[in-house]
N, C-alpha and C positions, 0 to 999 in steps of 0.2 A: 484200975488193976488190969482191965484185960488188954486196955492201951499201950501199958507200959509193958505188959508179957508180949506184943506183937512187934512193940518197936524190938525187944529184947533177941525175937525169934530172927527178925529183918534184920538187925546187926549181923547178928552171925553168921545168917546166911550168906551176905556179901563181903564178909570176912574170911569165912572159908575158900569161897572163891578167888580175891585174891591172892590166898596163901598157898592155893593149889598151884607146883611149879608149873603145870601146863599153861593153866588159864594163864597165870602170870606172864608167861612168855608170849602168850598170843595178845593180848593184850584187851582183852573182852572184861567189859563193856566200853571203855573210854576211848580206846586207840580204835581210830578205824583202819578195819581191813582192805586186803586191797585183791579184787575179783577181777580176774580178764585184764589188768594191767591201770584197772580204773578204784581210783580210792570209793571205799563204800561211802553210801551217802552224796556222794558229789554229782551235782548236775550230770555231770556224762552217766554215771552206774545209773542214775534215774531215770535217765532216757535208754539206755541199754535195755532195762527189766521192764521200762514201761511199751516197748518195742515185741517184746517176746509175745506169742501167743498164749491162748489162754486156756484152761482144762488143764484135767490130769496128764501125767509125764509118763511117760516107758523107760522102767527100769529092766535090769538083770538080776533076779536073785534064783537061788536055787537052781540054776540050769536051767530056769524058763525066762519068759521076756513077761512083763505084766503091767497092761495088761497086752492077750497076743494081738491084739487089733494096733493097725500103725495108729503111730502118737508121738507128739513133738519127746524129744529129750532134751532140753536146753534147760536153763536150770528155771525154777520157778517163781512167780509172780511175787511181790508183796502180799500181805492179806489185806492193803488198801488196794492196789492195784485190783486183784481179784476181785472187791466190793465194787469197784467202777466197773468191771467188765460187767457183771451181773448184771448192776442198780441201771444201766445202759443198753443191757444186751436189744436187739442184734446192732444197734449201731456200735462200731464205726463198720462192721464186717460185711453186713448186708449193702453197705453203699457199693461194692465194687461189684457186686449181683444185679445192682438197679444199673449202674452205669451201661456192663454192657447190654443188656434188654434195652436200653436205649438209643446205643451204638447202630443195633442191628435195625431198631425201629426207624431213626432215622436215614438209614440206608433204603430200606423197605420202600420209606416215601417219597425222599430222592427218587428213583426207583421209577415208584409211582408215577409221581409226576413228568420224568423224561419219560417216560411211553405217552401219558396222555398230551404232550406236547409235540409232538414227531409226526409230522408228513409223512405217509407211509404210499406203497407203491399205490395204492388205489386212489389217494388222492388228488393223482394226474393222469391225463390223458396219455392212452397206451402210444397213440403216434405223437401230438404235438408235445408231449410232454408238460405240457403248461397245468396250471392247477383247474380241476372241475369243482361245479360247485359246491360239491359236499367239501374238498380242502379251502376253499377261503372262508366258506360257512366254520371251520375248523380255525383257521387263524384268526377269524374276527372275535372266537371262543378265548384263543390264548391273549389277544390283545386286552381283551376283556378281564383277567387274571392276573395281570404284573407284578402283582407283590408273589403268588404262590405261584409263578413259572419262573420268577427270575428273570425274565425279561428274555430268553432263548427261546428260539423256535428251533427243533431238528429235521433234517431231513434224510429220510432212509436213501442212504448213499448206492449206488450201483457200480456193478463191475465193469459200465464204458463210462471214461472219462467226461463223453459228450452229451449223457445223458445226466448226469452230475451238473454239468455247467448249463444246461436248458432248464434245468428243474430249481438252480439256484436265482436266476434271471429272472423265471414265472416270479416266484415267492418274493423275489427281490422290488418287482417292478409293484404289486400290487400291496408289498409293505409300506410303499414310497408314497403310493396312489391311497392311504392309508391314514397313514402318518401325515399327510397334508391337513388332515380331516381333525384329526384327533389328538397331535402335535407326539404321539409316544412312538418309540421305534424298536426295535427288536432285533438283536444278535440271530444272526442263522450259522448254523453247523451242520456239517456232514456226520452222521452217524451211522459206523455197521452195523442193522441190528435186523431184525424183522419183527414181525405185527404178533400180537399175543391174542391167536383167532381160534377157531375151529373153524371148518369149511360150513357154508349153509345149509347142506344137503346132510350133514352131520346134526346139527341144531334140530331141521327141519324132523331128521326122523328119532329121534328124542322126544320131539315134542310129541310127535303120533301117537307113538308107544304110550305118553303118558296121558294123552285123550283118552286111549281106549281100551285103558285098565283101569280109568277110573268109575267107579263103582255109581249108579246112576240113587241120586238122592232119594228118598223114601222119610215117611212119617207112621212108625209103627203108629196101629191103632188098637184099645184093648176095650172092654168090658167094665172090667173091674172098676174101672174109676168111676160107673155111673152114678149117677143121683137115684137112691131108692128111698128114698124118702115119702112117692106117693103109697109103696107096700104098706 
């Protein structure tokens, strides 16, 4: 009985629909609509609305905006689209937050790594220009690193020409003297750049200051904890 009174209520309901000239003319349920110039239901309107972002929309009513905070207006999601945003969230949106944090990280190391690879002025002799032993003790470091240098050595470039080409000659001849040894060889480049230092005399009084405000160690000692046990 209550079967036959439901199917009875469900005729009519989609009877009156039909018979209504609006509905009729629009053609709802069967006939698909057609949004943005793309037939409802069809591959492109699914990728259209699966394209849109996701949250509530800003409308206009009453002479206000709602709500006032900005907010997409483009039309809204599915309630399955909406179910993936959620059952999903934060991917796919969070991926473009991770990418650039990554961007920049690998820049950072780049970065990194072209200072710790660079010849800088102090690694050659103020007159002959040739390298001292702290700079070959330095390239025998980046020889030693080829996969995480890349295989470039830089050299912090100068504004004479002839200081440039003396400095590239040192580096040149004892990569040669090198590379006999070890069979690996190594790109050299001129680099504008300078050293990422503080002066020593800088360090030096840093370090005093923090000698001698350091507070000298001590071992409080009390009473209280004794053993009275012979009382």
């Amino acid at each position: 009985m209550r079967r036959s009174c439901m199917t009875i209520i469900l005729f009519a309901f989609f009877s009156g629909i039909v018979t209504v000239p609006e509905t009729a003319q629009a053609g709802w349920p069967w006939q698909k609509q057609t949004v943005n110039g793309m037939k409802k239901y069809s591959p492109e309107w699914w990728a259209y609305t699966g394209s849109l972002p996701v949250g509530t929309r800003q409308v206009h009513r009453y002479g206000k905006l709602w709500p006032p905070r900005p907010r997409p207006t483009d039309p809204q999601q599915t309630f399955m689209q909406q179910f993936h945003a959620a059952h999903y969230w934060p991917t796919p949106y969070v991926q473009h937050d991770r990418d650039i944090v990554k961007v920049f990280e690998a820049a950072q190391i780049n970065q990194g790594w072209k200072n710790a690879t660079t010849l800088y002025d102090y690694h050659f002799d103020k007159v002959t220009h040739n390298l001292t032993k702290s700079g070959r003790e330095h390239v025998l470091w980046v020889m030693q690193n080829p996969a995480r240098c890349e295989s470039v050595l830089h050299i912090q470039a100068s504004t004479e020409k002839s200081i440039n080409t003396m400095r590239l000659a040192s580096v040149s001849n004892y990569l040669a003297e090198i590379s006999s040894l070890t069979g690996r060889t190594m790109n050299v480049l001129l680099d504008v750049t300078t050293p990422i230092t503080r002066p020593a005399v800088e360090v030096q009084m840093y370090q005093k200051a923090w000698l001698d405000g350091m507070i000298a160690p001590h071992i409080s000692t009390s009473d209280s904890g004794s053993d009275s046990g012979g009382n």
